[in-house]
C-alpha positions in Angstrom: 0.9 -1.4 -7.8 -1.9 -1.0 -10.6 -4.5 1.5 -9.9 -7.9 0.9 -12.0 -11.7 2.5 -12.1 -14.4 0.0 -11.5 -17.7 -0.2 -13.6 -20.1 -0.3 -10.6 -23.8 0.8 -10.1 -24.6 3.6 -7.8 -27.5 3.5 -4.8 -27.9 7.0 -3.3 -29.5 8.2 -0.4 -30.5 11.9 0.7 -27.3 13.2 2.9 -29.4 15.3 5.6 -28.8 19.1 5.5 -28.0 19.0 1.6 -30.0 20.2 -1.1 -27.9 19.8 -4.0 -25.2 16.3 -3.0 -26.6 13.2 -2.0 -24.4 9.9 -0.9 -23.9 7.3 -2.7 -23.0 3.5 -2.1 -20.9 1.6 -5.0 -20.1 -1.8 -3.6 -18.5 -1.5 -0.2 -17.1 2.1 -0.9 -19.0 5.2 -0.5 -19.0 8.4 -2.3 -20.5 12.1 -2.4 -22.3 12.8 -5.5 -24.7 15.1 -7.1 -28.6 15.3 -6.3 -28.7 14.1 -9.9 -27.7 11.2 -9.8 -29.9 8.4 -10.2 -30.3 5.4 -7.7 -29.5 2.1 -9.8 -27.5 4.3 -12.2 -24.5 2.4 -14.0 -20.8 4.6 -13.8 -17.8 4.5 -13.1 -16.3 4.6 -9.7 -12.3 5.9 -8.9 -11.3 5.0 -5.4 -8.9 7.7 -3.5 -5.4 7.2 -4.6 -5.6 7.6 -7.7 -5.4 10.0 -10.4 -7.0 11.0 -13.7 -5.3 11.4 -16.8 -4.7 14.7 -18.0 -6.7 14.2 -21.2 -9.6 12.6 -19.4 -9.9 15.6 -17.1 -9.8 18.0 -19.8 -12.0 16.8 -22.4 -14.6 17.0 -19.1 -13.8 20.1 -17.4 -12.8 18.3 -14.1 -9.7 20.4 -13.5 -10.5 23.7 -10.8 -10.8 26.9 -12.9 -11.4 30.7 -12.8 -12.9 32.9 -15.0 -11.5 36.6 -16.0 -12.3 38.0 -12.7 -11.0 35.4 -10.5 -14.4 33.6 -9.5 -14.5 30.1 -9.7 -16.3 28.8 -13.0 -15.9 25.4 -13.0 -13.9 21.9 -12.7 -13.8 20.2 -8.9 -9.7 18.6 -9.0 -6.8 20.4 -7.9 -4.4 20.7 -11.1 -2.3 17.3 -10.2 -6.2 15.6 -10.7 -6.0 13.0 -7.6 -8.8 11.4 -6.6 -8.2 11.2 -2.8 -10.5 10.2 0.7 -12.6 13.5 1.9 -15.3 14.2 4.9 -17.9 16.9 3.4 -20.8 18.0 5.9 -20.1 14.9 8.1 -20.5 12.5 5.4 -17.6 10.1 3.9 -16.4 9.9 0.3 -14.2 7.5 -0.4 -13.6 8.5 -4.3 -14.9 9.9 -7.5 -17.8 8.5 -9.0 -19.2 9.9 -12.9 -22.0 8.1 -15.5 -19.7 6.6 -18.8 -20.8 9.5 -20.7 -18.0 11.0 -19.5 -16.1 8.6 -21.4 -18.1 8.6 -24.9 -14.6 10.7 -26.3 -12.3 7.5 -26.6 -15.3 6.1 -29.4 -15.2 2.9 -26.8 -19.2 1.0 -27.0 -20.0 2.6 -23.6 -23.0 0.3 -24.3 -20.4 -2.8 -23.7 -19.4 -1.8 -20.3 -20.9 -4.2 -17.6 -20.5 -3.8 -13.7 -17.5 -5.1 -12.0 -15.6 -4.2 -15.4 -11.8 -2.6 -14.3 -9.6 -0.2 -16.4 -7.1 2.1 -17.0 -7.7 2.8 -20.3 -10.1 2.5 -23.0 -9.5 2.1 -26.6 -6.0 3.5 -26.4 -6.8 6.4 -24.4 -5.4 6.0 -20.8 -8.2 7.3 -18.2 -6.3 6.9 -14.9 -3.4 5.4 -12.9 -2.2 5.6 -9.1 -1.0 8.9 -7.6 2.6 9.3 -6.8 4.2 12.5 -5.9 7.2 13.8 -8.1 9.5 12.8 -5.2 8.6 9.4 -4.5 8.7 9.0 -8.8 12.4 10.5 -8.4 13.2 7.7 -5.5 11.8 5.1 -7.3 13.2 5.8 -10.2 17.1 5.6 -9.0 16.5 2.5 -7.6 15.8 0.8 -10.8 19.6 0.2 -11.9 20.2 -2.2 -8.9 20.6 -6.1 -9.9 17.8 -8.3 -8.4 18.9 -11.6 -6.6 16.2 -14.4 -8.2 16.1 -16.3 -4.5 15.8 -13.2 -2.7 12.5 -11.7 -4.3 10.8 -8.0 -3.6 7.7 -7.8 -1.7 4.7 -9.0 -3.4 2.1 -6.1 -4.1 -0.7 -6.3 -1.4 -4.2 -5.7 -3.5 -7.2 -3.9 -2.1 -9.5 -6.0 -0.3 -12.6 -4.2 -1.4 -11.7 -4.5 -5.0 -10.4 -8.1 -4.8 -11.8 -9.7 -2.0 -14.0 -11.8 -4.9 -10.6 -13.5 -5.8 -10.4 -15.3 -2.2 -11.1 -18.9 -3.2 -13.9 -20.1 -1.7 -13.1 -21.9 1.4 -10.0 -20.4 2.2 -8.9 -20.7 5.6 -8.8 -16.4 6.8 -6.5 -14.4 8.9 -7.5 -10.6 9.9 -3.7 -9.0 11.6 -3.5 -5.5 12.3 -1.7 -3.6 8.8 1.5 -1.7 10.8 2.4 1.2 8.8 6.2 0.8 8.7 8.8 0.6 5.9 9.1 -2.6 3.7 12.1 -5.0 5.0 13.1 -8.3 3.9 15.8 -10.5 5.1 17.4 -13.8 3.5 20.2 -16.6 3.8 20.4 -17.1 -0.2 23.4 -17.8 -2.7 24.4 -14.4 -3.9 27.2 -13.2 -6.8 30.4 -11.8 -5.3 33.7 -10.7 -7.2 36.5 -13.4 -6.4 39.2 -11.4 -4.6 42.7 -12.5 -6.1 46.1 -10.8 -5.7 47.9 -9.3 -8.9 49.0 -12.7 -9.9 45.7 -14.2 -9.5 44.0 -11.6 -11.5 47.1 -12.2 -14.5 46.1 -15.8 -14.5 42.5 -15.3 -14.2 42.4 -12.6 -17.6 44.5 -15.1 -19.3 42.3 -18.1 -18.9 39.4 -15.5 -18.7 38.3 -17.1 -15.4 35.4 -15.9 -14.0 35.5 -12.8 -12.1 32.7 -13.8 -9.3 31.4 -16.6 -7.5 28.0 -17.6 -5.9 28.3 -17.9 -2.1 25.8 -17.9 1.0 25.0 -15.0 3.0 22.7 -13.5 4.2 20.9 -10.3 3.0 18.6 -6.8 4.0 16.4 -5.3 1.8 13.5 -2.8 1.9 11.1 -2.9 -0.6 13.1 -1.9 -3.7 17.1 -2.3 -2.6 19.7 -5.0 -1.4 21.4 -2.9 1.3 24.5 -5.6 0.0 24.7 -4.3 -3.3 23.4 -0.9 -2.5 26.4 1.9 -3.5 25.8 5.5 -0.5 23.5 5.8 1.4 19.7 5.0 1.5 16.6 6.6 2.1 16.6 7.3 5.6 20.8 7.1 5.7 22.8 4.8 6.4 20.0 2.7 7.8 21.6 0.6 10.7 18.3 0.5 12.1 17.4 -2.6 9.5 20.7 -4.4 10.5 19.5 -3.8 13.8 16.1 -5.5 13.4 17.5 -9.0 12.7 21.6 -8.7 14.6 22.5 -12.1 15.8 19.8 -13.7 14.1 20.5 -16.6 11.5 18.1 -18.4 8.6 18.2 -21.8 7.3 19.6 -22.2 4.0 17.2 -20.6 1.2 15.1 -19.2 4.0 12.9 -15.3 3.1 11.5 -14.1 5.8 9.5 -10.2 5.1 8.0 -7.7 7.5 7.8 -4.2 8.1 10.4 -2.0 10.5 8.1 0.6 12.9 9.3 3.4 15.3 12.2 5.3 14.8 15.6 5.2 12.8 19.4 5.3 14.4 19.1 9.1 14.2 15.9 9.4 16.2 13.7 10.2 13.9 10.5 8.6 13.2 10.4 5.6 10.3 6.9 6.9 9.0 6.3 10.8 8.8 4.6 12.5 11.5 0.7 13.3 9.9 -1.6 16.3 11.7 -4.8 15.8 13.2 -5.4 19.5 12.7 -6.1 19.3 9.0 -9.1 17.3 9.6 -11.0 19.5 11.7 -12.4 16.7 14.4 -12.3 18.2 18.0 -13.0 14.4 19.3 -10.0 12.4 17.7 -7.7 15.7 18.7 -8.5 14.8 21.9 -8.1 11.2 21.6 -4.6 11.3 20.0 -3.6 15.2 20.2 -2.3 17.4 18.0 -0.2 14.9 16.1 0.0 11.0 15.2 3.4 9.8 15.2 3.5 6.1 14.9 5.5 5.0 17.2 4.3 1.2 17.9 5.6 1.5 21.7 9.0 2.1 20.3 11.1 4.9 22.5 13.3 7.2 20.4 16.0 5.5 18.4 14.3 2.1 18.7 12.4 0.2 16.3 10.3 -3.3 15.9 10.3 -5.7 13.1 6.9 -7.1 12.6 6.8 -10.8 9.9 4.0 -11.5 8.0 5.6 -13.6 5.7 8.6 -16.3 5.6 9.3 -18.5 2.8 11.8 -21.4 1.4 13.3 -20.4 -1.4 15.6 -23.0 -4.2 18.5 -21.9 -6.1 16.4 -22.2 -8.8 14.0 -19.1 -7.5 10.8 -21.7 -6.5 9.3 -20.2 -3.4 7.3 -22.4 -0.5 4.8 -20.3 1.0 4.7 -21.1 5.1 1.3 -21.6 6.4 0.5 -18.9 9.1 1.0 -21.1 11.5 4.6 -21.9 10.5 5.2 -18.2 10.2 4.1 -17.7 14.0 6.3 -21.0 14.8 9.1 -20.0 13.1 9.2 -16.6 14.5 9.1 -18.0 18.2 11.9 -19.8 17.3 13.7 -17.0 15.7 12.6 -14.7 19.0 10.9 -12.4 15.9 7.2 -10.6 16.6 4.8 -11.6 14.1 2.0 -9.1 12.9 -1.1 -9.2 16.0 -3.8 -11.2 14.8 -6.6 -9.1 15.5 -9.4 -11.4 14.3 -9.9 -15.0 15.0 -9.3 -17.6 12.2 -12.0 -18.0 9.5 -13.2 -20.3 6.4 -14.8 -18.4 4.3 -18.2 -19.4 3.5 -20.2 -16.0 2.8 -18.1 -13.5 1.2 -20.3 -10.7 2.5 -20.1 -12.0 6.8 -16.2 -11.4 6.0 -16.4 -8.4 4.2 -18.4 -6.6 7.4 -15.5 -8.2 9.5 -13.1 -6.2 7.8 -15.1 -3.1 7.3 -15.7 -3.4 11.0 -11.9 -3.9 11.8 -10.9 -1.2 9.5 -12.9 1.6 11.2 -15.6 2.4 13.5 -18.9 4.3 12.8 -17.3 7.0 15.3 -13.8 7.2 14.0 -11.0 4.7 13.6 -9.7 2.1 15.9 -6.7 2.7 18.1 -3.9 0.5 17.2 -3.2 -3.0 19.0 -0.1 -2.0 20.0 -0.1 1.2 20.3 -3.2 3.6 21.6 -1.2 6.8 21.3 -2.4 6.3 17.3 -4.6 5.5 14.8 -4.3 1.9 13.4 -3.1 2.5 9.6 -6.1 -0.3 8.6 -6.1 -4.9 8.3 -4.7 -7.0 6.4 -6.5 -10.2 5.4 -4.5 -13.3 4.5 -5.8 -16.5 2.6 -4.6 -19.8 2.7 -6.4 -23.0 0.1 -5.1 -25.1 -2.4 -4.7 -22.4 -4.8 -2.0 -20.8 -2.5 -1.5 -17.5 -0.2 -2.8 -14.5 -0.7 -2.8 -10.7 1.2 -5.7 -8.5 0.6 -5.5 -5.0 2.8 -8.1 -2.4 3.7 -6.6 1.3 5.0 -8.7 3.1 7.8 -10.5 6.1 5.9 -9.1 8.3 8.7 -5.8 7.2 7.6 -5.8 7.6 4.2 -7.6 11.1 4.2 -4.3 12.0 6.9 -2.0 10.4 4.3 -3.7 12.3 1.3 -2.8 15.5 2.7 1.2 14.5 3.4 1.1 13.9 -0.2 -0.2 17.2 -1.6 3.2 18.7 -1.2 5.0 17.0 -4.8 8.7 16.9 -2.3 6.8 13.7 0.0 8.5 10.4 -0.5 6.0 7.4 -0.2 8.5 5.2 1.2 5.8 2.1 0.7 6.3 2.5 -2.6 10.1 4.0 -3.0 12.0 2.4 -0.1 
């Protein structure tokens, strides 16, 4: 998934209690920043989740620093420079905000930049990019090598609703569900490539003639995110993984039929899908005593069970052309299957007034007192929404993470050995 900084004007009001940060608004995120700061003043704004380049950082002194005696003397980013979610004196901060001076070293016209702009680099000099840890790069990474099956696609990248939610065509018909913080799964009836099995004669007569060695059949497949469990050689990220051929057991597709979801709760070997993240770390005596010491997300799932949640089912040709079911196929089709969709949480809507839909979502996403409790779950925290369009110009998923959650998942990732299994699953 592409991580970018936005061009975006800054509004800043006085954070009581503060002499020397004020907040400020850019757009529908929010951000700490110095008293300096003018209201009105263009920048540029990095949303958590991201991370500066190494260069970037330098050439600006952003990186945390001592001087000869040990006192701090400058720089405010930890030495892996990731722009992450933080709570300071009460007040939110969703990101990093700076004026494009701090760009003037790449020679770009600064004087060019107008608001809404997005990059990742400027004139040849890369500025920023999403965070991953070293571990989830490794997992990634070894997952590369596996052939892709053209009728049985990956996931599609879910874009961020507050950077995006202009792209919605006007008009669109909108559903807000509940975003399930599971591991990607996917499961298809599709023709796939399989070695003809022939005795020693066969395989004589077949190199003579130079017959082909495999044949397209139907059958159906399991995925996560990045891997056919079918073509897969050992074991997977959490094992063997017979929790995913548990999820869909019995259950047959048409021909050329996709359906993809998310697996919740727990794996074969009881332990949770999604790590376990600390309420401790964030220091707030009234959501310890809401959800306790620890959020595990469990989705009403006992140990060594889990739930398969669809958001997404389509009809796929041999020759890879997808047809997107409406959402009200997908919840027909999953009755019929006997398969949960993911909870609609907000009524249908057309979108008329991009800004009544973006306070919707905000309001969805998290509450002025702390985050909503999950739908199906109270024990936790619900991970954020997910808003999906339908129009003439297709389908579309735009999602929006609770701040709670993302400040909980930002500290999981500053140890470099956590594996972000929405990305390397």
């Amino acid at each position: 998934m592409s991580y970018k900084a936005i061009v975006s004007r800054i509004h800043v009001r006085p954070l009581p209690g503060s002499d020397n940060i004020q907040i400020g608004s850019c757009g529908p995120y929010q951000v700490i920043v110095g008293i300096g700061t003018q209201d009105g003043e263009l920048g540029v704004f990095f949303e958590s989740d991201g991370q500066l380049s190494e260069e970037f950082a330098s050439k600006n002194d952003l990186v945390r620093r001592k001087d000869a005696d040990g006192n701090k003397c400058g720089g405010m980013f930890e030495e892996n420079r990731r722009v992450k979610s933080i709570k300071l004196r009460g007040a939110k901060s969703e990101g990093f905000w700076c004026p494009p001076s701090l760009l003037a070293y790449t020679g770009f016209d600064l004087s060019s930049l107008v608001e809404g702009f997005q990059f990742d680099e400027l004139a040849g000099y890369k500025i920023c990019n999403k965070y991953v840890t070293k571990a989830t790069s490794r997992t990634t990474k070894s997952h590369r090598q596996q052939k892709d099956n053209r009728m049985f696609a990956k996931h599609i990248d879910t874009g961020m609703f507050r950077r995006e939610a202009q792209t919605i065509p006007d008009g669109s018909l909108c559903y807000i569900s509940e975003k399930v913080h599971g591991t990607s799964f996917r499961y298809g009836h599709v023709l796939d490539e399989q070695e003809i099995k022939r005795g020693w004669f066969g395989r004589s007569v077949a190199w003579l003639f130079r017959l082909p060695k495999t044949e397209k059949v139907w059958r159906h497949l399991i995925g996560s995110r990045n891997v056919i469990l079918e073509h897969r050689e050992g074991n997977g990220f959490y094992g063997e993984e017979d929790f995913r051929r548990k999820a869909v057991d019995g259950i047959a597709l048409h021909k050329g039929e996709v359906i993809y979801g998310e697996i919740v709760g727990y794996t074969e070997t009881l332990a949770p899908i999604m790590a376990t993240q600390s309420i401790a770390s964030l220091k707030d005596k009234s959501l310890k005593v809401v959800f306790g010491e620890t959020i595990e997300y469990s989705y009403g799932c006992q140990k060594g069970e889990c739930r398969l949640f669809v958001y997404r089912i389509t009809q796929v040709n041999e020759d890879g052309y997808v047809v997107e079911l409406s959402w009200r196929q997908v919840l027909k089709r999953c009755r019929e299957l006997g398969l949960n969709a993911v909870p609609t949480i907000a009524p249908m809507v057309i979108l008329d007034d991009p800004k009544e839909l973006e306070d919707v979502v905000l309001s969805l996403t998290d509450t002025e007192s702390g985050p909503h409790k999950s739908v199906l779950d109270e024990r936790h925290i619900r991970e954020g929404v997910v808003v999906r369009w339908e129009s003439e110009h297709g389908i579309g998923w735009l999602k929006n993470k609770s701040f709670t959650f993302g400040v909980l998942e930002g500290y999981l990732k500053e140890s470099d050995d956590f594996v972000d299994t929405e990305e390397a699953a």
